[in-house]
Backbone as a printed PyTorch tensor [residue, N CA C, xyz], in Angstrom:
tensor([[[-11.9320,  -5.6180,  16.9220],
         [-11.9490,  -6.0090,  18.3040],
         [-10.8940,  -5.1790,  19.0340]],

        [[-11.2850,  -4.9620,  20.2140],
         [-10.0170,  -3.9200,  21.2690],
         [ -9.9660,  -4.5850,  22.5590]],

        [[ -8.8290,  -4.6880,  23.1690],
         [ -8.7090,  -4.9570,  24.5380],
         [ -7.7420,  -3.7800,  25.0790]],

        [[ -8.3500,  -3.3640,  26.1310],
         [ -7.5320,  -2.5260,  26.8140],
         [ -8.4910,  -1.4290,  27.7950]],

        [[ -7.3330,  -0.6970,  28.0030],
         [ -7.9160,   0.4060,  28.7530],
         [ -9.2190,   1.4060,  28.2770]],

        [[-10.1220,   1.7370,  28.9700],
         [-11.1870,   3.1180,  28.2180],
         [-11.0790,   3.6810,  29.5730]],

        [[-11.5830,   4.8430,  29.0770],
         [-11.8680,   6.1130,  29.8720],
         [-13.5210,   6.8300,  29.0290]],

        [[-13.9750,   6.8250,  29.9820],
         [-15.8430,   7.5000,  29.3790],
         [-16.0810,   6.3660,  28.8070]],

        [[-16.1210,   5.4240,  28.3880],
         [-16.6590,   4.6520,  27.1540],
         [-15.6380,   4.6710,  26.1150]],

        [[-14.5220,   5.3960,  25.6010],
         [-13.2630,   5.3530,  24.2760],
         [-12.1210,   4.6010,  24.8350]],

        [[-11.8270,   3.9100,  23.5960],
         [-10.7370,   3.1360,  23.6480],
         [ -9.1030,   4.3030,  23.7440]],

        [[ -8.5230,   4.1740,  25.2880],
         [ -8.2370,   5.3910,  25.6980],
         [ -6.8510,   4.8820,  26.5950]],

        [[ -5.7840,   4.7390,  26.2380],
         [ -4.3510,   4.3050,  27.2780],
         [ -4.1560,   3.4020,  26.5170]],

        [[ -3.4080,   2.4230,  27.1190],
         [ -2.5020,   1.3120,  25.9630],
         [ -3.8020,   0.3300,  25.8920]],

        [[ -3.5200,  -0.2420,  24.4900],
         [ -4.5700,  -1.3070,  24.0910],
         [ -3.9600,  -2.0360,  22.7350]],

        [[ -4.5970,  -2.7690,  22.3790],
         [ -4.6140,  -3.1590,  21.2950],
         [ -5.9250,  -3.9510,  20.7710]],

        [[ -5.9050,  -3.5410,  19.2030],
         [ -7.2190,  -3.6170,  18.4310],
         [ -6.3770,  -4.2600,  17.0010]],

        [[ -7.5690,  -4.9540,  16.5690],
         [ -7.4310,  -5.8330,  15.6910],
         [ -8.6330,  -5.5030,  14.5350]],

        [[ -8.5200,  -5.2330,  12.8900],
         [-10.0580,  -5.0100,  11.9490],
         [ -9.5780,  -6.0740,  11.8820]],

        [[-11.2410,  -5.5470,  10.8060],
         [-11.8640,  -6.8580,  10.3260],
         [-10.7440,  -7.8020,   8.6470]],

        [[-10.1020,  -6.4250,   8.5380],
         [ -9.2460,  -7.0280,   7.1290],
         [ -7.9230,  -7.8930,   7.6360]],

        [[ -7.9710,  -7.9910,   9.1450],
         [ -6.3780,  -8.5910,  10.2300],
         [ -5.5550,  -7.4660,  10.2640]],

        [[ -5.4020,  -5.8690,  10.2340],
         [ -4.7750,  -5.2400,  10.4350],
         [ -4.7780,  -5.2160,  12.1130]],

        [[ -3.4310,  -4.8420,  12.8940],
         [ -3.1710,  -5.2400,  14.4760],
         [ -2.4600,  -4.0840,  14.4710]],

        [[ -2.7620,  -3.4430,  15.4150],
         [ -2.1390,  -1.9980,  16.4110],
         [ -2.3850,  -2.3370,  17.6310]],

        [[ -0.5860,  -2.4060,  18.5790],
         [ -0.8340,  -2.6960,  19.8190],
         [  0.2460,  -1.2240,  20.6050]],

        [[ -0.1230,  -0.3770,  21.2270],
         [ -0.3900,   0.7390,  21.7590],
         [ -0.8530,   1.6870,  22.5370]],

        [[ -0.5430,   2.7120,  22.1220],
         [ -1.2940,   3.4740,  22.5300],
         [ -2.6720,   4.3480,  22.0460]],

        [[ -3.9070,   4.4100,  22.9550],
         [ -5.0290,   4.8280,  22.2340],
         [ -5.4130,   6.4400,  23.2910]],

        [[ -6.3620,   7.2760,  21.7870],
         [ -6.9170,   8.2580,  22.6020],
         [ -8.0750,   8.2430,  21.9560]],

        [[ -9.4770,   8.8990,  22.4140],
         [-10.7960,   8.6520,  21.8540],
         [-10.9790,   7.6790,  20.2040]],

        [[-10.6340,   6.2750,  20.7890],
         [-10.6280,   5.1840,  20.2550],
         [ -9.7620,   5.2660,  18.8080]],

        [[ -8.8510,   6.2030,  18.4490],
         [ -7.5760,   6.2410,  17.7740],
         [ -6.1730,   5.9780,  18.2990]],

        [[ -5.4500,   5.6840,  17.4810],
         [ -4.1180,   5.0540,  17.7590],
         [ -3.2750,   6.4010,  17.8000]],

        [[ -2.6850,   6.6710,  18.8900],
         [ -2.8480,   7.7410,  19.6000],
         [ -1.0940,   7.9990,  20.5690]],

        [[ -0.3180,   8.4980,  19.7740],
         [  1.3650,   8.2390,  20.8500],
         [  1.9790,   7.2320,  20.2680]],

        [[  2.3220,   6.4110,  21.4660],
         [  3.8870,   4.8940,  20.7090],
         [  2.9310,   4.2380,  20.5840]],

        [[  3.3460,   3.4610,  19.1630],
         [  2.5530,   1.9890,  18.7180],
         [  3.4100,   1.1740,  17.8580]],

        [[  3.1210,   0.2290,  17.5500],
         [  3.2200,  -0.5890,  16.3600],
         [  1.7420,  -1.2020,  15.4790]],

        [[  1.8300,  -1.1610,  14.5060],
         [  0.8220,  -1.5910,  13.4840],
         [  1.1870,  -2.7070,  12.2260]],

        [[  0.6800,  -3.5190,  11.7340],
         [  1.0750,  -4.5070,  10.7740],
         [ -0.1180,  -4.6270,  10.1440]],

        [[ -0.4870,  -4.6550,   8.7380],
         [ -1.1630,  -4.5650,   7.6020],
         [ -0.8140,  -5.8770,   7.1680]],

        [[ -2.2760,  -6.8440,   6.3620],
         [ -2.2430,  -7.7800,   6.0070],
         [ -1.3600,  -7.7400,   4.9650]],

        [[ -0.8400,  -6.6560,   4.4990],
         [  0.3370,  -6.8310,   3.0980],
         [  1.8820,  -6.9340,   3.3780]],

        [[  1.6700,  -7.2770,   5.2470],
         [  3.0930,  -7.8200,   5.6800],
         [  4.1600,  -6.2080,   6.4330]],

        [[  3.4740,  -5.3800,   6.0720],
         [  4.0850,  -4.2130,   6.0700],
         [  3.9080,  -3.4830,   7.5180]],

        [[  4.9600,  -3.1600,   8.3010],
         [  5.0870,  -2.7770,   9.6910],
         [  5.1070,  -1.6480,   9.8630]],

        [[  4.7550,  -1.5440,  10.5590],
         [  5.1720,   0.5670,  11.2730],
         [  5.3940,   0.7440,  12.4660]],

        [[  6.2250,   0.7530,  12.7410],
         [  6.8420,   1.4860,  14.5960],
         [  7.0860,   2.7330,  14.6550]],

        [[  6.1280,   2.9690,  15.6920],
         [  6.9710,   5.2300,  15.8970],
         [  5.3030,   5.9820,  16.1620]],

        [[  5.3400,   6.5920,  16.0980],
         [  4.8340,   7.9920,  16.6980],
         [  3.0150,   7.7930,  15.7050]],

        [[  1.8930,   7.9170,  16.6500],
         [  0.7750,   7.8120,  15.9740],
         [ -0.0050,   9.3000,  16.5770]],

        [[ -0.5920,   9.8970,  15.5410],
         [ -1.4860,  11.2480,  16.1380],
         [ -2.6400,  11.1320,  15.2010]],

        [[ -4.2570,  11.2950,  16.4580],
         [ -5.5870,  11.3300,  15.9620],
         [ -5.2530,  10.0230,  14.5420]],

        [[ -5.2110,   8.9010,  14.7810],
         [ -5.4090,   7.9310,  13.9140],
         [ -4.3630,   7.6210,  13.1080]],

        [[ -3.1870,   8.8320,  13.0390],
         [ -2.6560,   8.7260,  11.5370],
         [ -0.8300,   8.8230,  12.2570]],

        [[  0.1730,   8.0400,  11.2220],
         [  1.2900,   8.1030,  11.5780],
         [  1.8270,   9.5990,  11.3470]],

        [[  2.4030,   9.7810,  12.4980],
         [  2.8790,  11.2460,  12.4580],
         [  4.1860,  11.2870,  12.9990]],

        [[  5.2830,  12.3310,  13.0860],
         [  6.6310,  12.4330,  13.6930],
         [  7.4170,  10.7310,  12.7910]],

        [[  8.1240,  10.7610,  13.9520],
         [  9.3810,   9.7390,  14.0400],
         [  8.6090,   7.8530,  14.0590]],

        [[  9.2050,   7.4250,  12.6530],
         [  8.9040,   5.9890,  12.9820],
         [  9.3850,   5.1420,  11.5450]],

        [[  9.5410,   3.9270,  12.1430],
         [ 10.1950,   2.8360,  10.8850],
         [  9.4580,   2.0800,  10.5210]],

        [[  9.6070,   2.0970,   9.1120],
         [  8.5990,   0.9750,   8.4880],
         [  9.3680,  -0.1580,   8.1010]],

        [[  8.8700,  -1.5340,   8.0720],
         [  9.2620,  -2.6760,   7.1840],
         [  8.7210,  -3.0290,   5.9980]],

        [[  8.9530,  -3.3190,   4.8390],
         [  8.2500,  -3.5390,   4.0140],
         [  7.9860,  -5.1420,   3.7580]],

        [[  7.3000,  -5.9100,   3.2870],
         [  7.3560,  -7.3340,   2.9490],
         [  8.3150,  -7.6660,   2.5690]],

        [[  9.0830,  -7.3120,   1.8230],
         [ 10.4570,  -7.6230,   0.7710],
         [ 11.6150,  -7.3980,   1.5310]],

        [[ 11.7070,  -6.4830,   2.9980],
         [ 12.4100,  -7.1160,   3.5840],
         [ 13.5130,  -5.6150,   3.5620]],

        [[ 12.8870,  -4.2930,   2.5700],
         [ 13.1800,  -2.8150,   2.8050],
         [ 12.6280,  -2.0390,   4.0710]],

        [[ 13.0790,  -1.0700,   3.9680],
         [ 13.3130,  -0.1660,   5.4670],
         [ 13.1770,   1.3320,   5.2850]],

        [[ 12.7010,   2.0380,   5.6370],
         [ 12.4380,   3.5890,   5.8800],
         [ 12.0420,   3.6510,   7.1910]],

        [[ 12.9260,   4.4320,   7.3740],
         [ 13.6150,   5.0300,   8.9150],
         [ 13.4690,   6.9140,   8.8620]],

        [[ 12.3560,   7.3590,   9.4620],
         [ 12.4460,   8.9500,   9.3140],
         [ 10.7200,   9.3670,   9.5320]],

        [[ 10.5690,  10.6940,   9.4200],
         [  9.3020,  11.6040,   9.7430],
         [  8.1370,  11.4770,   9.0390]],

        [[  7.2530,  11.2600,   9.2180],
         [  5.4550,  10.9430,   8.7050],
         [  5.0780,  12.3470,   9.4000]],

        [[  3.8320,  12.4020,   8.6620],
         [  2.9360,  13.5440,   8.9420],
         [  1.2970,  13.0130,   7.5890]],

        [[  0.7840,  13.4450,   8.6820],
         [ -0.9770,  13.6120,   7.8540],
         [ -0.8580,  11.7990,   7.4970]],

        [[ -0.0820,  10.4970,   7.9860],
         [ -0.2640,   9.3490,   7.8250],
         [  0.7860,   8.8760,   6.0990]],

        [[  1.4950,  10.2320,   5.9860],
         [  2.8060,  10.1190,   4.9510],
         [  3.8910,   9.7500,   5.1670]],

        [[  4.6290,   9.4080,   4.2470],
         [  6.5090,   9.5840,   4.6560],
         [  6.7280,  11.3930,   4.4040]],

        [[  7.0850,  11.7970,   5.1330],
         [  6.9070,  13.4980,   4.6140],
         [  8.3550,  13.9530,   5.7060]],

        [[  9.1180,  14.6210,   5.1080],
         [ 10.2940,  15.0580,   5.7150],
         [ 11.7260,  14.4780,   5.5860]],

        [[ 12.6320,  14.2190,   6.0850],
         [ 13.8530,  13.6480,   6.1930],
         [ 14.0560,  12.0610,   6.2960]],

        [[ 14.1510,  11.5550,   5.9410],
         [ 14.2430,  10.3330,   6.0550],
         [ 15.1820,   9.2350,   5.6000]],

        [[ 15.4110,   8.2380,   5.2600],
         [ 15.8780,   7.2240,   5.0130],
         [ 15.3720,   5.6900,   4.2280]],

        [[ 15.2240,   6.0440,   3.1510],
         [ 14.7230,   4.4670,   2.5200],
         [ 15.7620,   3.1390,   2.1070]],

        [[ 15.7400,   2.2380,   2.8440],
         [ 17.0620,   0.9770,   2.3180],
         [ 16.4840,  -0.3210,   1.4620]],

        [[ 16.7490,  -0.1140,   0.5620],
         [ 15.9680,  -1.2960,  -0.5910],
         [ 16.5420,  -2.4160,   0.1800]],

        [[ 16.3530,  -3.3970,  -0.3130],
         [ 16.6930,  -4.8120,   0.2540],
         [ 17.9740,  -4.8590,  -1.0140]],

        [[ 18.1360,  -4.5070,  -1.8080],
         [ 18.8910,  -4.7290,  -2.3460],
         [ 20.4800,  -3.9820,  -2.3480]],

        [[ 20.0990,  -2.5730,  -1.4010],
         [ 21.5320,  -1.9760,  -0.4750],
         [ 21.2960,  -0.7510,  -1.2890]],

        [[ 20.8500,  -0.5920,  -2.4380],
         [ 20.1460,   1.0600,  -2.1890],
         [ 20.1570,   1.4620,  -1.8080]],

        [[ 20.3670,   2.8170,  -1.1170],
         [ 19.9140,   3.4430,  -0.0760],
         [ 19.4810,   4.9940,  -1.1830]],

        [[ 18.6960,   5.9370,  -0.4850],
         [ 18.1820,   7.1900,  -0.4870],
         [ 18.1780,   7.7500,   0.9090]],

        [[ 18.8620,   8.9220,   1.1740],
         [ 18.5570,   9.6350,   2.2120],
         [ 18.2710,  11.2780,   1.8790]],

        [[ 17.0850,  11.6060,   2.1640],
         [ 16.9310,  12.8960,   1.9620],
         [ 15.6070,  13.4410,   2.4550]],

        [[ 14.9510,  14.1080,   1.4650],
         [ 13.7290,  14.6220,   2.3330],
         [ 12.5430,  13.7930,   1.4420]],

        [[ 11.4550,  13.1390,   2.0140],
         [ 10.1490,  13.0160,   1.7360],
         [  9.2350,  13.6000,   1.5120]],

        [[  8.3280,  14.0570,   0.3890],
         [  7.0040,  14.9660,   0.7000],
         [  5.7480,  13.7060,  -0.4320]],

        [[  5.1630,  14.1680,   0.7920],
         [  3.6130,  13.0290,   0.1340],
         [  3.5910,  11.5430,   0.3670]],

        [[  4.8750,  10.8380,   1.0900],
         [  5.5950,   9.9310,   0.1970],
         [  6.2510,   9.5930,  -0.6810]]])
């Protein structure tokens, strides 16, 4: 389901859409992809704030994990890929570069 702005017929300017599995992205859209600033939450509790391109997390953005960990840093192709920051819940930390995830 989507509410928001279209342009031609595509889900197109800020909106938010909801699947069918309860995944929620409320944002920004371009030819009915999540598209610029958003946030997203996955039925496995797991958050994403930051930067969305053609569907997929890209650039700068933070994730939450269920457990209550943190990665703070660069996505690309819908990866953790680049510099970043992972904080276990348990005070772990890793800071360095990401590739693939």
């Amino acid at each position: 389901m989507y509410k928001g702005s279209f342009v031609d017929g595509d889900a197109s300017g800020k909106g938010e859409k909801t699947w069918p599995d309860g995944s929620r992205y409320v944002g920004d859209f371009n030819n009915n992809k999540p598209d610029g600033k958003g946030t997203i939450k996955w039925p496995s509790g797991l958050w994403h704030v930051g930067s969305f391109e053609d569907g997929k997390r890209s650039g700068r953005g933070k994730e939450t994990f269920p457990d209550g960990s943190k990665y703070i840093g660069n996505f690309k192709d819908d990866m953790r890929s680049g510099k970043g920051v992972l904080l276990w819940k348990s005070g772990v930390k890793y800071e360095g570069n990401f590739v693939n995830d």
